[in-house]
N, CA, C and O of each residue as an XYZ file, in Angstrom:
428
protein
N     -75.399    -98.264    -29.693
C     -74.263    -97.475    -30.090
C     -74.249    -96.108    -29.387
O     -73.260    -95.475    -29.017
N     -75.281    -95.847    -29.300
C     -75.863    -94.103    -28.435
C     -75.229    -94.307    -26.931
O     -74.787    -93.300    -26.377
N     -75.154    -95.833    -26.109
C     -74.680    -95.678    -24.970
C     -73.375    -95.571    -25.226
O     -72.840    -94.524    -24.862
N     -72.629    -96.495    -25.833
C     -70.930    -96.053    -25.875
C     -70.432    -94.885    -25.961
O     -69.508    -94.440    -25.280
N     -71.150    -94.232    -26.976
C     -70.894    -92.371    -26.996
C     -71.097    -91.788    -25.491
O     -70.374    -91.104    -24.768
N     -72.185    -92.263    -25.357
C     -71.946    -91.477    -23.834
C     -71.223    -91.699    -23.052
O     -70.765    -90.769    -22.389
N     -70.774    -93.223    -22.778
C     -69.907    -93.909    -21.485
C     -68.985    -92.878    -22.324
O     -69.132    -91.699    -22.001
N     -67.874    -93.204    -23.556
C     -66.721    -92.450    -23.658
C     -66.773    -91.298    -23.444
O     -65.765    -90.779    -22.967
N     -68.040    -90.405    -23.731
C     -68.137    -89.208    -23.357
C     -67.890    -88.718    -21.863
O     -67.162    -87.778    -21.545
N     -68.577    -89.469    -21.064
C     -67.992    -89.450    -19.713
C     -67.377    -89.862    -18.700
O     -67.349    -89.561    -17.507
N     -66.656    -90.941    -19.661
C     -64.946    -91.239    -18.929
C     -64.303    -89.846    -19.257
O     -63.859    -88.934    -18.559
N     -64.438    -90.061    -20.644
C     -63.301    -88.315    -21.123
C     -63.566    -87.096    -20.025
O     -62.555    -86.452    -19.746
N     -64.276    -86.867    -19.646
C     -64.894    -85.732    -19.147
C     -64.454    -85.792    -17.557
O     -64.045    -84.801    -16.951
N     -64.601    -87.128    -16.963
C     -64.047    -87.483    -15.738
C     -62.650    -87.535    -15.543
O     -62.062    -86.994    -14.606
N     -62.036    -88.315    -16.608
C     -60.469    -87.847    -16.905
C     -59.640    -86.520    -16.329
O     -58.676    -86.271    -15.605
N     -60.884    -85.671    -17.311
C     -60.182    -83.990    -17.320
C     -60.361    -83.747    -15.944
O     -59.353    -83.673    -15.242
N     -61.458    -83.613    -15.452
C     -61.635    -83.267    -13.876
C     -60.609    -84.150    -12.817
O     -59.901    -83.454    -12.090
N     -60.534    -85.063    -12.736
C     -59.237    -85.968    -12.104
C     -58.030    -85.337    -12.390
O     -57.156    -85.099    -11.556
N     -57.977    -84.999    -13.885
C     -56.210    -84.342    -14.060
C     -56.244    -83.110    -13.660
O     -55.117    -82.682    -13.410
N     -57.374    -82.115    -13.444
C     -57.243    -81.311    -13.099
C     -56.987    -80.950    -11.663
O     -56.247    -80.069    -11.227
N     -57.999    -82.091    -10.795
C     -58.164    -81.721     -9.360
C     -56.433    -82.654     -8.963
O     -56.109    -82.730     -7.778
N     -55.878    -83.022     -9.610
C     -54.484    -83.449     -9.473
C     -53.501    -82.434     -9.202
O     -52.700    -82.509     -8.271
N     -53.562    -81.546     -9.969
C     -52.508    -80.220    -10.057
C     -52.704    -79.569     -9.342
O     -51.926    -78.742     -8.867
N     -54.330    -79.854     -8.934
C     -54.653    -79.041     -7.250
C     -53.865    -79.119     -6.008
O     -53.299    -78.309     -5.274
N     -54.036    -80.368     -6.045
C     -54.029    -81.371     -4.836
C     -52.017    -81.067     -5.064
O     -51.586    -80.791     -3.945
N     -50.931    -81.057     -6.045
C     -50.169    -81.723     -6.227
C     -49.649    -79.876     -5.293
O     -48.874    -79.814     -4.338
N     -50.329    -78.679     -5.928
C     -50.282    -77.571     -5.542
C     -50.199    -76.944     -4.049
O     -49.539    -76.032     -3.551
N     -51.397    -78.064     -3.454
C     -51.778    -77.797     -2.101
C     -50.504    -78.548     -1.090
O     -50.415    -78.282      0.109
N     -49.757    -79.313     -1.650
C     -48.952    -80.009     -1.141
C     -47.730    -79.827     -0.559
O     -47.303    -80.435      0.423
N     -46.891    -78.536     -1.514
C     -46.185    -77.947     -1.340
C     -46.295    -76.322     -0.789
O     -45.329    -75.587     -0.589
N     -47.529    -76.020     -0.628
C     -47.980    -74.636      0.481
C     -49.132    -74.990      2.069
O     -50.211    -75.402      2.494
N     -47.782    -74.410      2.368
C     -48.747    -74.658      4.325
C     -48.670    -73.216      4.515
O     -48.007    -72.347      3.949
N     -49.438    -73.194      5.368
C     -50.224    -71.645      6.127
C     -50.115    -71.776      7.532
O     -50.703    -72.743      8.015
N     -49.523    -71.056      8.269
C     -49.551    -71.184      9.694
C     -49.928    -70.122     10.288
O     -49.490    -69.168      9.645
N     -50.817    -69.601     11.643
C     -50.923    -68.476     12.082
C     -50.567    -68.634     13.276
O     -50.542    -69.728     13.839
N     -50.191    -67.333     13.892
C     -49.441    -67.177     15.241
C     -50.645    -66.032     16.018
O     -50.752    -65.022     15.322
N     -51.206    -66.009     16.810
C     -51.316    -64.910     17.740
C     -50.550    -64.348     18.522
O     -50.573    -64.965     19.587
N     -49.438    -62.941     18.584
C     -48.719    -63.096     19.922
C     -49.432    -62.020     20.968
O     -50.042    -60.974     20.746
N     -49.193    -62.518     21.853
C     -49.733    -61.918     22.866
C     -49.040    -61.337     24.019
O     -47.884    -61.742     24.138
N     -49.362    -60.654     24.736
C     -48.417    -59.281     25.806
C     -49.165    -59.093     27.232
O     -50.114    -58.351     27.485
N     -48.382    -60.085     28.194
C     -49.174    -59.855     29.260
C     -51.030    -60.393     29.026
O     -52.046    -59.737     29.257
N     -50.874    -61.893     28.460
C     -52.058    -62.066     28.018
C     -52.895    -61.977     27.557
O     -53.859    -62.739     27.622
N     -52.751    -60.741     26.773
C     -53.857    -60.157     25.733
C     -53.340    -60.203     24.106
O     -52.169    -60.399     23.781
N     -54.098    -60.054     23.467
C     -53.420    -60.448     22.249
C     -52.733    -58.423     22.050
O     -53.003    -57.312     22.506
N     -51.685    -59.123     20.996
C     -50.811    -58.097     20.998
C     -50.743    -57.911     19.142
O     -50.712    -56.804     18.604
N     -50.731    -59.036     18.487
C     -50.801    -59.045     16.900
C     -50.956    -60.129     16.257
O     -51.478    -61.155     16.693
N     -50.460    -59.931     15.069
C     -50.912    -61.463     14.670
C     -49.491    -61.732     13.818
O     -48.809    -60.712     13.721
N     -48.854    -63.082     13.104
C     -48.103    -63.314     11.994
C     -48.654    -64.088     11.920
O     -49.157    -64.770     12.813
N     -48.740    -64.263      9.977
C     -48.846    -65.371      9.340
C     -47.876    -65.753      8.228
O     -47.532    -65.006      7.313
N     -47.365    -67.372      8.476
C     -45.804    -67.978      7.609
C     -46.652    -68.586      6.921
O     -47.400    -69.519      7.212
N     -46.464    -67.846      5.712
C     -46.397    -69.429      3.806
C     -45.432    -69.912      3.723
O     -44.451    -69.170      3.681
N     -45.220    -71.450      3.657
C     -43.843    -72.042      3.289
C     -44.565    -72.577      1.910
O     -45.697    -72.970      1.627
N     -43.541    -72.423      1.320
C     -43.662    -72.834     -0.481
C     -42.596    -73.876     -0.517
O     -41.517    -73.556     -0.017
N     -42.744    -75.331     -1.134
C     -41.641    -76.130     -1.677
C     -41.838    -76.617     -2.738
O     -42.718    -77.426     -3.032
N     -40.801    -76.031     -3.592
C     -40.821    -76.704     -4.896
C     -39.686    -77.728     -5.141
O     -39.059    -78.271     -4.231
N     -39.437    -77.989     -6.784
C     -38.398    -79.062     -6.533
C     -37.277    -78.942     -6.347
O     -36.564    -79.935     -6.202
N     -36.734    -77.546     -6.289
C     -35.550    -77.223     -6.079
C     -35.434    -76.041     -5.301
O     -34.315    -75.529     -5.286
N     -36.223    -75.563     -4.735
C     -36.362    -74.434     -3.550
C     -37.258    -74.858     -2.549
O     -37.978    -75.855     -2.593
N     -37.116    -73.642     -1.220
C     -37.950    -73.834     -0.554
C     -38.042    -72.075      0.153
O     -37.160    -71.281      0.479
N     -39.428    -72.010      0.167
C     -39.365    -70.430      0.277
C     -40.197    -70.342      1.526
O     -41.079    -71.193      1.642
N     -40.057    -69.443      2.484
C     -40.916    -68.848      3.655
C     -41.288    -67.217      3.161
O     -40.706    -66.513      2.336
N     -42.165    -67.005      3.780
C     -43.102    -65.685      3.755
C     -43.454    -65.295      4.720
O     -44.516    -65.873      4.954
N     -43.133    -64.368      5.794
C     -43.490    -64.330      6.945
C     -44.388    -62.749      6.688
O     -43.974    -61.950      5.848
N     -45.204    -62.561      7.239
C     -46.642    -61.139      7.380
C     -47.147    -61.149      8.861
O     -48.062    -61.776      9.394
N     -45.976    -59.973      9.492
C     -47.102    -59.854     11.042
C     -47.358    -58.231     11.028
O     -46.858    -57.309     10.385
N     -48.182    -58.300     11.851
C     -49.111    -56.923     12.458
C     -49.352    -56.496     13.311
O     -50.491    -56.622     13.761
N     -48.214    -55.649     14.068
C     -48.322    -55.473     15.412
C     -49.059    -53.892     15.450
O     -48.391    -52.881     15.234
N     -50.369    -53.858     15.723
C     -50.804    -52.477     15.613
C     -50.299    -51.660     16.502
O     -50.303    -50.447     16.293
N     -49.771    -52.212     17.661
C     -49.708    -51.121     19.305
C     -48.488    -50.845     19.565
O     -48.073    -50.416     20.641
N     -47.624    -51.158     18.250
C     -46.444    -51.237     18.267
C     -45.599    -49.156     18.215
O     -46.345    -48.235     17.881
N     -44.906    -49.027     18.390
C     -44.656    -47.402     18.319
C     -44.199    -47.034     16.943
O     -44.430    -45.827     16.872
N     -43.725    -47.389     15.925
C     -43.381    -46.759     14.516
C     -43.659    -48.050     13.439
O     -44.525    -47.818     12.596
N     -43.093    -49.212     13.392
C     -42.974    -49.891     12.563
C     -43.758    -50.980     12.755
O     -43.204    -51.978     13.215
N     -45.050    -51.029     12.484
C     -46.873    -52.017     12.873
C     -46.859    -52.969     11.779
O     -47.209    -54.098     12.121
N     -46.503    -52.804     10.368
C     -46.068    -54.157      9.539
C     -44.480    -54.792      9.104
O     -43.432    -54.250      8.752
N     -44.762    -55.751      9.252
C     -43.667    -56.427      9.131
C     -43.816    -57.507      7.919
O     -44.937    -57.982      7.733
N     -42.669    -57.940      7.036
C     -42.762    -58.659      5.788
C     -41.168    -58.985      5.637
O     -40.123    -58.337      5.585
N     -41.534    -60.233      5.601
C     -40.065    -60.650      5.299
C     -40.285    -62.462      4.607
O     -41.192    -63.248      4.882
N     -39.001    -62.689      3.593
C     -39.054    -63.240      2.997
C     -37.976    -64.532      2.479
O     -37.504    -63.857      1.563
N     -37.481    -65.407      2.397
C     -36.479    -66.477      2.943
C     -36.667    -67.371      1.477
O     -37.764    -67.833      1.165
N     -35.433    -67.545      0.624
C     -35.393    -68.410     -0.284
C     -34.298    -69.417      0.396
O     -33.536    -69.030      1.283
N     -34.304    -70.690     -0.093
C     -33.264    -71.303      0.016
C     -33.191    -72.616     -0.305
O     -34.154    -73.327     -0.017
N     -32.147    -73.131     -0.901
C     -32.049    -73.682     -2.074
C     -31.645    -75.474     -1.588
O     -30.769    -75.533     -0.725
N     -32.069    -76.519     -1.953
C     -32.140    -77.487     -2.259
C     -31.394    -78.526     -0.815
O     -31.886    -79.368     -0.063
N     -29.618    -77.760     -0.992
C     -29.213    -78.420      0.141
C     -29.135    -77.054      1.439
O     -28.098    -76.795      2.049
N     -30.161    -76.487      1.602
C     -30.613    -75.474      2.652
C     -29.350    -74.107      2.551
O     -28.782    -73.546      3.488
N     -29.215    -73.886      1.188
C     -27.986    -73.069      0.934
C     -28.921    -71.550      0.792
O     -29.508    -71.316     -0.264
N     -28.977    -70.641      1.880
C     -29.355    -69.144      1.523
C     -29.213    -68.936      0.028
O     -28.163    -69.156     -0.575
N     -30.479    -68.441     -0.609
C     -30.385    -68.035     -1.912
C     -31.192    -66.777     -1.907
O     -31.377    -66.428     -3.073
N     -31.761    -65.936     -1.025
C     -32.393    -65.035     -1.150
C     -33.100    -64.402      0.420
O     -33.815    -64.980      1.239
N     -32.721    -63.422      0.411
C     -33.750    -62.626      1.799
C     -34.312    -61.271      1.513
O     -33.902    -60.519      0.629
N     -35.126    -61.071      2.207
C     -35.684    -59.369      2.080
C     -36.321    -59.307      3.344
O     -36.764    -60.302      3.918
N     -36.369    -58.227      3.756
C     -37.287    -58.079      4.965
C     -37.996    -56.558      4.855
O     -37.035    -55.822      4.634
N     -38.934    -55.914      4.891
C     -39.326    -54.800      4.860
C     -40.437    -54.449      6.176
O     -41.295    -55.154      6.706
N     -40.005    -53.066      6.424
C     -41.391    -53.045      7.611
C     -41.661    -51.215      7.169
O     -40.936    -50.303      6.771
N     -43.460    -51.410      7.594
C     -43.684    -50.258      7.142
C     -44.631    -49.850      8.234
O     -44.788    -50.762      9.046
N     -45.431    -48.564      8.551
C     -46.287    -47.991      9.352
C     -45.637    -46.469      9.472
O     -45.318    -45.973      8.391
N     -45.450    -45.827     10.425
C     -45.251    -44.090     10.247
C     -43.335    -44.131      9.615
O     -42.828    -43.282      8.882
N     -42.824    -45.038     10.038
C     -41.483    -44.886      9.491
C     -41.588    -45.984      8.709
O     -42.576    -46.634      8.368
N     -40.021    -46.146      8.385
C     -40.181    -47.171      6.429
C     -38.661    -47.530      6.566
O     -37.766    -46.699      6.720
N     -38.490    -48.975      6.482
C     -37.308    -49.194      6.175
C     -37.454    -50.507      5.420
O     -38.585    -50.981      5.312
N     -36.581    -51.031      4.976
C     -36.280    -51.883      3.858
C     -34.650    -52.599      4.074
O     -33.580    -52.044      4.322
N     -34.975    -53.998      3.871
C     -33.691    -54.516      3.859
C     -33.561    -55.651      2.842
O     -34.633    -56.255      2.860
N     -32.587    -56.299      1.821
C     -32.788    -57.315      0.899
C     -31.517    -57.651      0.848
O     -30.809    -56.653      0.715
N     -30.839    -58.801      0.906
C     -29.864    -59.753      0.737
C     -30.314    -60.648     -0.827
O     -31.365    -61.288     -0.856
N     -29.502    -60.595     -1.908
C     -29.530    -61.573     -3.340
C     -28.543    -62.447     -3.273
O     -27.790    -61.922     -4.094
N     -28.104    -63.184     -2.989
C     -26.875    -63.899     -3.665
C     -26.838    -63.998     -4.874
O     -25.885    -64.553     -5.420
């Protein structure tokens, strides 16, 4: 009787870890990571990196580059919603370093 307790004990237990590493996996599915080096006359010049997010009814980009050698504006951030049948639902773009500007589109 002492083994059945245990087998159920550790099906149950294997269960949870399976449902869990599920929501992982189901998580990892809908976020990709891409990196860019750009480069200037062959040398590297900065970097961007795009998150695309898809859920079930959006799909979002994240764009983050870093141009250090750049003359005023060295970060860049900008941001892209859009909706199901590829209908603009959201933008922002911001860049910052010695000057500062800001831009955002809502529908």
């Amino acid at each position: 009787m002492r083994n059945v307790y245990i087998v159920v004990i550790a099906l149950f237990i294997i269960c949870v870890i399976l449902l869990a590493a599920s929501f992982f996996w189901l998580d990892s599915m809908g976020h990709k990571k891409f990196y860019y080096i750009v480069e200037l006359e062959a040398k590297p010049f900065g970097s961007v990196r795009v998150d695309k997010f898809v859920t079930e009814d959006k799909r979002m980009y994240k764009a983050s580059s870093q141009m250090p050698f750049e003359d005023l504006l060295t970060d860049h951030r900008a941001g892209l919603t859009l909706e199901k049948d590829y209908a603009l639902d959201e933008y922002s773009e911001s860049n910052s370093g010695s000057g500062a500007h800001e831009r955002c589109l809502v529908r």
